[in-house]
FIROKOL-711090 format. One line per field, with one value per residue (C-alpha): residue number from 0; residue in one letter; x, y, z. Coordinates in pm, whole numbers, plus 32768, in hexadecimal, padded with zeros to 4 digits. Last residue first. Example, Ala and Ser with C-alpha at 12.3 -4.5 7.8 and 13.67 -1.06 7.14 Angstrom:
<nodes>
k: c(1_0)
r: c(s_a)
X: c(8557_84CE)
Y: c(7F96_7E3E)
Z: c(82CA_830C)
</nodes>
This chain:
<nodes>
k: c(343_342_341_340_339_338_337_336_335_334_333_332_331_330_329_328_327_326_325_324_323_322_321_320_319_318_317_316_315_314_313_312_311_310_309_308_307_306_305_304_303_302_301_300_299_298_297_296_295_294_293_292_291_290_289_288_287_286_285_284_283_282_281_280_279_278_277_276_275_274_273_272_271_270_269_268_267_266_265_264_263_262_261_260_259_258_257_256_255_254_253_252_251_250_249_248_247_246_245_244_243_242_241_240_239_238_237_236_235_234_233_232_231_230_229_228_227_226_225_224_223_222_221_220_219_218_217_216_215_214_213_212_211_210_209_208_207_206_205_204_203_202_201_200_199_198_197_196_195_194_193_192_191_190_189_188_187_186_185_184_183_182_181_180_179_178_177_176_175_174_173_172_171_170_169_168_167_166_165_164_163_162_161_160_159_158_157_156_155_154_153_152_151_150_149_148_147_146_145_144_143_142_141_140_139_138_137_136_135_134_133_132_131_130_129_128_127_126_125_124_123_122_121_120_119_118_117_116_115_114_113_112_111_110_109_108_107_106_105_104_103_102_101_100_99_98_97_96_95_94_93_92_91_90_89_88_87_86_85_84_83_82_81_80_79_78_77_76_75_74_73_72_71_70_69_68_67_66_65_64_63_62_61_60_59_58_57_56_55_54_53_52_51_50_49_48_47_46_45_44_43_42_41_40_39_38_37_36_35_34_33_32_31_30_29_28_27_26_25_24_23_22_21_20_19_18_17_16_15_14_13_12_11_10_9_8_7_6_5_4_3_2_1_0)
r: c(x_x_x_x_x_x_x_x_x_x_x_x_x_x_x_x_x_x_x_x_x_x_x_x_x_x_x_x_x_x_x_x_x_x_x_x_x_x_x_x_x_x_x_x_x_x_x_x_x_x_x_x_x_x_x_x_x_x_x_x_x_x_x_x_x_x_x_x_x_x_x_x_x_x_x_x_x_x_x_x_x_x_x_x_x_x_x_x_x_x_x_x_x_x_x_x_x_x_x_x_x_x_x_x_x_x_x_x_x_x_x_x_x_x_x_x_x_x_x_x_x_x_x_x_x_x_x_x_x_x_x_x_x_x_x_x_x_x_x_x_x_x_x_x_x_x_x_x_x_x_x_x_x_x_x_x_x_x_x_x_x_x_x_x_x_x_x_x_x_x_x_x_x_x_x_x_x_x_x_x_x_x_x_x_x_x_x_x_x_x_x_x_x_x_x_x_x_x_x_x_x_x_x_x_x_x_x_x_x_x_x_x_x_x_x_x_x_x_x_x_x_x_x_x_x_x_x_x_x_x_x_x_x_x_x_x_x_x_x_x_x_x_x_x_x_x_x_x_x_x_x_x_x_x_x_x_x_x_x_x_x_x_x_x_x_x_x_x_x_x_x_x_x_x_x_x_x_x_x_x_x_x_x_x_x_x_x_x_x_x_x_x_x_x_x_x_x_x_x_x_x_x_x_x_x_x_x_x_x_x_x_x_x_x_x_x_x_x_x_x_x_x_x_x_x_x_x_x_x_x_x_x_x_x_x_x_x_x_x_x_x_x_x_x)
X: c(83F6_82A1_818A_80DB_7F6A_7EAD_7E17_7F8C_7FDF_8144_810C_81A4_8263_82CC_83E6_83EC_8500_852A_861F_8528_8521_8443_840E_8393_82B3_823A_83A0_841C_8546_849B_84D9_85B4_859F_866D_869B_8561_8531_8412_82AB_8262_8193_815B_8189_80C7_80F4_822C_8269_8325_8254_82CA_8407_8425_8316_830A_82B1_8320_834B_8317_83C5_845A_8590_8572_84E3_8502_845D_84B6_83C1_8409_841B_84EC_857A_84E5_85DC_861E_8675_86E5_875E_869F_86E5_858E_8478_8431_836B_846F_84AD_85D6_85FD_8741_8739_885A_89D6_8A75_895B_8985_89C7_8860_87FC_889E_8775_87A7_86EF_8737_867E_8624_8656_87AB_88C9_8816_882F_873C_87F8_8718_8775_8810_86A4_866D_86A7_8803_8827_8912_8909_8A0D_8A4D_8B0A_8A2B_89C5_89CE_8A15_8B26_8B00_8C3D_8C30_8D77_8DCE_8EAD_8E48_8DAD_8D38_8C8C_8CA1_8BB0_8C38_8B1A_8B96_8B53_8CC6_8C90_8C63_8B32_8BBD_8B4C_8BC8_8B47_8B38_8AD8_8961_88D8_89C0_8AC4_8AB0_8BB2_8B74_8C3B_8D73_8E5D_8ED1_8F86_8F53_9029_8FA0_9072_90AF_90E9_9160_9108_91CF_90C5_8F96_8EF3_8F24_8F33_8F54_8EE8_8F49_8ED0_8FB4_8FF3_8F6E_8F00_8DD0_8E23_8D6A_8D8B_8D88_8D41_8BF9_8B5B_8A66_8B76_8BCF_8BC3_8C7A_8C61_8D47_8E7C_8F70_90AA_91DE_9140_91CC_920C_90F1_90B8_90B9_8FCB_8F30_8E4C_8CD9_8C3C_8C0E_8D6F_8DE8_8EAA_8F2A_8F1A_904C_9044_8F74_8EAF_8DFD_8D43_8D5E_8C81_8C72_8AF8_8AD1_8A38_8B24_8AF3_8B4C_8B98_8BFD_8C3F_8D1A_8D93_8F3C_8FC5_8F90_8F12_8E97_8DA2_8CF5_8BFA_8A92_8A0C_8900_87FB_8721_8703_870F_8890_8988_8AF0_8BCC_8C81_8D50_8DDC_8D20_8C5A_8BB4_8B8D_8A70_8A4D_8935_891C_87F0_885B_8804_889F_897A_88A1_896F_8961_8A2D_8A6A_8A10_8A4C_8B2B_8B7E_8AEC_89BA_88E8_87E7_86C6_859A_846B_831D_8204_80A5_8010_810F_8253_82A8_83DC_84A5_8642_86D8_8832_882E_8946_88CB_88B8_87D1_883D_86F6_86B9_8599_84BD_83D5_84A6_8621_8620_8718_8716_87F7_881A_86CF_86F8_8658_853C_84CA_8356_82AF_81C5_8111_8036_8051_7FDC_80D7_7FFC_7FE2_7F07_7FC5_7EE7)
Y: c(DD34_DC72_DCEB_DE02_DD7E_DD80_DE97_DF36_E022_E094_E1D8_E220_E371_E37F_E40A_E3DB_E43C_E321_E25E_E251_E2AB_E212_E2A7_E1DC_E250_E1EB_E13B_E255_E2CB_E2D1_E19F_E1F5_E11E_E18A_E148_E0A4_E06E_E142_E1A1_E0F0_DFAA_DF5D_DDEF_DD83_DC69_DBE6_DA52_D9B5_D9EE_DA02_DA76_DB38_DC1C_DCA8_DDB5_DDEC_DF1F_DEDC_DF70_DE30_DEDE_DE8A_DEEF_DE2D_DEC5_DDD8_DE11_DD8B_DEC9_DFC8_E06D_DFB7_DEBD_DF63_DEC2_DF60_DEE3_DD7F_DD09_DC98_DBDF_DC21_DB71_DA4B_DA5A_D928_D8D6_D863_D6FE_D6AD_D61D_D78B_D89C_D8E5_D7E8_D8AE_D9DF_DA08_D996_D9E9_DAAA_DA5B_DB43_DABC_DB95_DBAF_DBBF_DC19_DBFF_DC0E_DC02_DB85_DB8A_DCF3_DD61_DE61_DD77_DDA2_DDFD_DD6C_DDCB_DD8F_DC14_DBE7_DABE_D96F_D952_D828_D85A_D8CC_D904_D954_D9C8_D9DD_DB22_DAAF_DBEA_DC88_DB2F_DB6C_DAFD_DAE5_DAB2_D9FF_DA2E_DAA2_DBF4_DBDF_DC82_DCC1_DCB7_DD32_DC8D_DD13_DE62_DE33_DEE6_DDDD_DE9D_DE8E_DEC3_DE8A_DE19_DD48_DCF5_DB6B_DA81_DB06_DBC3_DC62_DDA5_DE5E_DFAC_E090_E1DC_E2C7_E301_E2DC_E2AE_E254_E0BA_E075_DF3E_DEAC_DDD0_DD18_DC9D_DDC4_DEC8_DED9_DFE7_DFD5_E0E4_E0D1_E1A7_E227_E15B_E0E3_E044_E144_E0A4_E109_E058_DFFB_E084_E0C3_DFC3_DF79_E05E_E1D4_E22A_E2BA_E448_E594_E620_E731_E81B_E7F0_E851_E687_E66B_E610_E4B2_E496_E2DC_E2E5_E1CB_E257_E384_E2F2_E3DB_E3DF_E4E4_E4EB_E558_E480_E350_E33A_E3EA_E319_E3B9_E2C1_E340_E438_E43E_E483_E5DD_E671_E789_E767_E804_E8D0_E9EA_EA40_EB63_EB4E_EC03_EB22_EA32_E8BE_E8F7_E88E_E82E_E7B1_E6D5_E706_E61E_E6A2_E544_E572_E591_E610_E652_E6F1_E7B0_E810_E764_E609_E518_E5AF_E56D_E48F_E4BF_E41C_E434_E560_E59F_E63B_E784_E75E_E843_E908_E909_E90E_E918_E84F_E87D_E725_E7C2_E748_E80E_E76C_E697_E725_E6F7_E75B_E752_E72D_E739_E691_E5BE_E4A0_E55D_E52B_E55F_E61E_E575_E685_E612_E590_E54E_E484_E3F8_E3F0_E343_E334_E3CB_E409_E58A_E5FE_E628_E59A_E5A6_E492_E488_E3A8_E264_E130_DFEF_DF0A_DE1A_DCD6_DBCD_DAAC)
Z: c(46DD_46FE_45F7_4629_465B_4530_443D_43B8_42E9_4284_41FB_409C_400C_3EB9_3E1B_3C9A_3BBD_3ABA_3B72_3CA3_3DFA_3EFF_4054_414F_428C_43BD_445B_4557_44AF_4333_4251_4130_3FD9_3EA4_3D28_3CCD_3B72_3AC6_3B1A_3C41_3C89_3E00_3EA4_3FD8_40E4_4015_401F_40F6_424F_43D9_4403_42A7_42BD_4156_40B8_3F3A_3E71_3D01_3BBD_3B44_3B53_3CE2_3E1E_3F8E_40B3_41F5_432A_44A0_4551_45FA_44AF_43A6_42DD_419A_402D_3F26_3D96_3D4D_3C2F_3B56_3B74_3CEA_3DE4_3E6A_3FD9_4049_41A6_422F_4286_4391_4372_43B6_43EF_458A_46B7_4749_467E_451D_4467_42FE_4214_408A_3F9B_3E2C_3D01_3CE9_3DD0_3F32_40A8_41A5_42F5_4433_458F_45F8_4691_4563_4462_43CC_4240_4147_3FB2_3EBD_3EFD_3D83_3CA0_3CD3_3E35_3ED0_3FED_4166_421D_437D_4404_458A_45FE_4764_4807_46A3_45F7_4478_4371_421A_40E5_3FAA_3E3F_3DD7_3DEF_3F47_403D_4188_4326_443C_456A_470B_46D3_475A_460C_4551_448F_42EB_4206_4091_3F4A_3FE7_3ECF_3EC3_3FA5_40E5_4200_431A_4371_44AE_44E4_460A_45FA_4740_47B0_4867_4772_4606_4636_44A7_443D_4310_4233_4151_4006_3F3F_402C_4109_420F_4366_446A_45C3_46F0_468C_477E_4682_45BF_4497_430A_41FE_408C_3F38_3FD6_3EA7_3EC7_3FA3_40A4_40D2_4249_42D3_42B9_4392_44E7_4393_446C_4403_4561_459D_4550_4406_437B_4206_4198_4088_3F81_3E76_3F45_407A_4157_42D5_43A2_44F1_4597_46E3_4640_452B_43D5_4279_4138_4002_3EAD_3EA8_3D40_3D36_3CC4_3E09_3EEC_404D_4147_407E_415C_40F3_4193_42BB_4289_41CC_42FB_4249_4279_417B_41C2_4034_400B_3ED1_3D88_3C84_3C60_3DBD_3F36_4017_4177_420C_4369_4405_4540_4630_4557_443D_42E0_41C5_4059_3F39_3DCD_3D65_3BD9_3AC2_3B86_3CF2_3D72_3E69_3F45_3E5F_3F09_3EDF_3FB7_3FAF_4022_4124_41E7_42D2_41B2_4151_401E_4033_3EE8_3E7A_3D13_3C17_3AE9_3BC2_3CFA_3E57_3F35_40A6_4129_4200_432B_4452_4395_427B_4169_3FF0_3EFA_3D72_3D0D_3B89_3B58_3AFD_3C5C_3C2B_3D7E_3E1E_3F76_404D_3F92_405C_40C6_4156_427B_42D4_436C_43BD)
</nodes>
């Protein structure tokens, strides 16, 4: 019997849409719609909020450097901007444009690659601009590092590419498909890459042979794709109903993928837990939902929030999620369990 819980610890309203949020130990630093970069810390009983700065017309994306205080954010005006969560460190821009920079990604040991239209812009782990990518065919729709921070995954329209950044010179490599490529996800282990179509199919690629597993069937664009943990399982969504298959053993082609249905409405986040076995899904149903997708189908709790839910973030080691909503809620949940922890 699984018996776990999701249980409120903490809730702030930020009065502000939360369009992305990412943690480092205690503080979540938050991307806010109407334009606030905020940094919330948990570290007193009490929840603190500080302002960190802003982007004109709205934030669109927020990414935390592993291992340092530093905070990258990226937005409607066209800059990247370097925070630090230390106060006394002053804000630095890294670039200027005219184009929306809507995708920041860091690797393991601290680059920093945002995507701007068709240009991915590359920065050393000290901020220093190393230069840009080629420009793809067509506006990168997601950025992904493998976890040896070697490689970089761009999701384009007809093709993924895969950028192999270090040691130089770049060499690239593209997989071609027959419709636009929405996410890019590496396998924890490195050895799959894995993107969500807009043509209702899933692509699955093997890195040592260049192999292509296609899964059809979806009803709607694959906007959401999230590794387990061990590198077996991706939960995948297009609606309301998450997909996870089983890419252990000869992998997804030609077997059963299972199929979680909680939500009444489209699903917009889901989060594998860092370490562990737990999926969080939340949707504009307003509901988080837990599930353990290798051993049950349905959820093994499901929270009601206030308003749609934008964003899902579990904490580096696994306790805690944080839950961002359209409306301006951040909330902070424990992951409870009363059993055994259940095999990784």
């Amino acid at each position: 019997m699984i018996d776990a819980h999701l249980a409120k610890r903490a809730s702030i309203a930020l009065d502000t849409y939360i369009v992305d949020c990412v943690w480092s130990g205690d503080s979540v630093a938050v991307a806010g719609g109407e334009g606030a970069v905020l940094l919330v810390s948990r570290a007193t009983a009490a929840l603190e909020v500080r302002k960190l700065g802003e982007h004109a017309l709205g934030t669109l994306a927020v990414a935390w450097q592993p291992g340092s205080g530093s905070i990258a954010s990226s937005g409607q005006d066209g800059t990247v901007m370097l925070w630090n969560a230390d106060a006394s460190v002053a804000a630095r821009q890294l670039n200027t444009g005219r184009t929306w920079t809507e995708h920041l990604s860091y690797a393991p040991d601290g680059k920093l690659a945002a995507a701007t239209g068709k240009t991915v812009h590359l920065w050393s782990r000290e901020g220093d601009r190393i230069g840009e990518l080629a420009p793809h065919a067509s506006s990168v729709a997601a950025i992904a590092w493998d976890a040896s921070g070697r490689e970089l995954a761009a999701a384009t329209n007809r093709a993924m590419w895969v950028h192999r950044i270090a040691p130089p010179p770049v060499a690239s490599q593209p997989y071609e498909v027959p419709s636009a490529c929405l996410t890019a996800a590496f396998s924890p282990n490195g050895r799959m890459l894995a993107s969500g179509m807009q043509d209702g199919a899933v692509h699955l690629w093997y890195r040592t042979t260049g192999r292509d597993s296609h899964m059809r069937g979806y009803g709607a664009r694959v906007a959401l794709t999230q590794w387990s943990a061990n590198s077996r399982y991706l939960a995948t969504s297009a609606g309301s109903q998450i997909v996870v298959w089983d890419c252990g053993g000869k992998g997804p082609e030609g077997s059963t993928p299972r199929e979680l249905q909680a939500h009444t409405d489209r699903i917009d986040c889901l989060a594998y837990q860092p370490g562990g076995p737990w999926l969080a899904s939340g949707g504009r149903d307003w509901r988080v939902a837990l599930w353990w997708p290798g051993k049950a189908a349905l959820p093994v709790d499901v929270q009601s929030c206030g308003a749609e839910v934008s964003v899902l973030r579990w904490s580096p080691d696994g306790r805690f999620l944080a839950v961002g909503e359209r409306g301006g809620q951040l909330s902070f949940y424990a992951l409870v369990t009363k059993s055994a922890s259940p095999a990784r």
